[in-house]
C-alpha positions as CSV (number, residue, x, y, z in Angstrom):
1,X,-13.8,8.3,1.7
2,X,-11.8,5.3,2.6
3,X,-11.1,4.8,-0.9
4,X,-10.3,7.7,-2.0
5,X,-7.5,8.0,1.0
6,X,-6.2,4.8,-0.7
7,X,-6.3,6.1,-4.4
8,X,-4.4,9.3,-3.4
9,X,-1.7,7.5,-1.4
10,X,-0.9,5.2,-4.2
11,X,-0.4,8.4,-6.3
12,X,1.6,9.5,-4.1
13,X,3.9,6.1,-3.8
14,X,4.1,5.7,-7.3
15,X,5.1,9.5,-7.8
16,X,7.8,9.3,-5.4
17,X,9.2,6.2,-6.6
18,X,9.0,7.3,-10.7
19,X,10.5,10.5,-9.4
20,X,13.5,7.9,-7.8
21,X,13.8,6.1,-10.6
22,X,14.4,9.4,-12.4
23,X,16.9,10.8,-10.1
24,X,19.2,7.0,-10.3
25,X,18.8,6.9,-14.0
26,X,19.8,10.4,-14.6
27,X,22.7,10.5,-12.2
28,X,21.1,13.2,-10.4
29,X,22.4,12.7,-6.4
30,X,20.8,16.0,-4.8
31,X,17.6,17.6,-5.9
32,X,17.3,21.4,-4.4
33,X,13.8,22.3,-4.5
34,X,14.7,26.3,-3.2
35,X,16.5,26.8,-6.5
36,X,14.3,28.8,-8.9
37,X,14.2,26.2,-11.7
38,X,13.5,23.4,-9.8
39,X,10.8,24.9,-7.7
40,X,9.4,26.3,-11.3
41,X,9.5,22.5,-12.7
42,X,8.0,20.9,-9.4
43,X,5.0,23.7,-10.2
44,X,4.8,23.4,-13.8
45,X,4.5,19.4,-13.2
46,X,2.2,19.4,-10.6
47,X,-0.3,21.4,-12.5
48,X,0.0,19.5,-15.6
49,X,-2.2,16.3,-15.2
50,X,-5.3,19.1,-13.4
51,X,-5.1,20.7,-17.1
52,X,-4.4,17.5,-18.8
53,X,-7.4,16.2,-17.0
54,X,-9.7,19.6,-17.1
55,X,-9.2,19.2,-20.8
56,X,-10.8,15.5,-21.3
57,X,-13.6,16.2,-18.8
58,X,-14.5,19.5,-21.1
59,X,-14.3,17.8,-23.9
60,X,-16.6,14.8,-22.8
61,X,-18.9,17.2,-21.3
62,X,-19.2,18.9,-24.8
63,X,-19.2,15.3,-26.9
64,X,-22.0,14.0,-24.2
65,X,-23.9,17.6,-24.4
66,X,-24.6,17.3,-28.6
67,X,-25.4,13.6,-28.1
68,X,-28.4,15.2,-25.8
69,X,-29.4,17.7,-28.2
70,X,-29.5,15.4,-31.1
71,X,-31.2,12.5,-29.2
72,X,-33.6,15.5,-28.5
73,X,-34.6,16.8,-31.4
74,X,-34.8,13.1,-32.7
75,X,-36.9,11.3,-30.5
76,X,-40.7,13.5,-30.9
77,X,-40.1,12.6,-34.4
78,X,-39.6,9.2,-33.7
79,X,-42.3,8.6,-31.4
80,X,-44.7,10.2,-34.1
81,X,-43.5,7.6,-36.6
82,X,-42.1,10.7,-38.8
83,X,-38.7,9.4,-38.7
84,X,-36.7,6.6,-38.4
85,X,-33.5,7.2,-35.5
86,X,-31.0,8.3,-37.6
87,X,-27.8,6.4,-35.8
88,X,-25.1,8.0,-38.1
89,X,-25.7,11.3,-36.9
């Protein structure tokens, strides 16, 4: 638990300070988070590494899922001697 309070704070740092950096590089010198696109881009951008990150954990899941299923089907065949593992597959 301890660990994950320190992995979430140093998100947050490092958020707040690329978000700086943005701000002095663009010349932006007041940020209003009630006007519609701003509060539309703070939302979009906070849900974009969840579905970034839904999307790689789906498709490990799936990857690591047909690597069961083929390891599966191999392996009685292996143990009977019919087969050889077949390591290209």
């Amino acid at each position: 638990a301890i660990g994950k309070g320190y992995a979430i704070s140093s998100a947050v740092l490092v958020s707040f300070a690329l978000f700086g950096a943005f701000t002095v590089r663009a010349g932006i010198s007041r940020v209003d988070a009630l006007d519609p696109w701003t509060f539309t881009g703070l939302l979009y951008g906070a849900m974009m590494p969840f579905a970034f990150s839904a999307l790689t954990m789906k498709a490990v899941g799936k990857a690591a899922n047909e690597m069961v299923r083929e390891c599966m089907s191999q392996f009685p065949r292996i143990m009977r001697r019919e087969i050889y593992p077949q390591y290209a597959r």
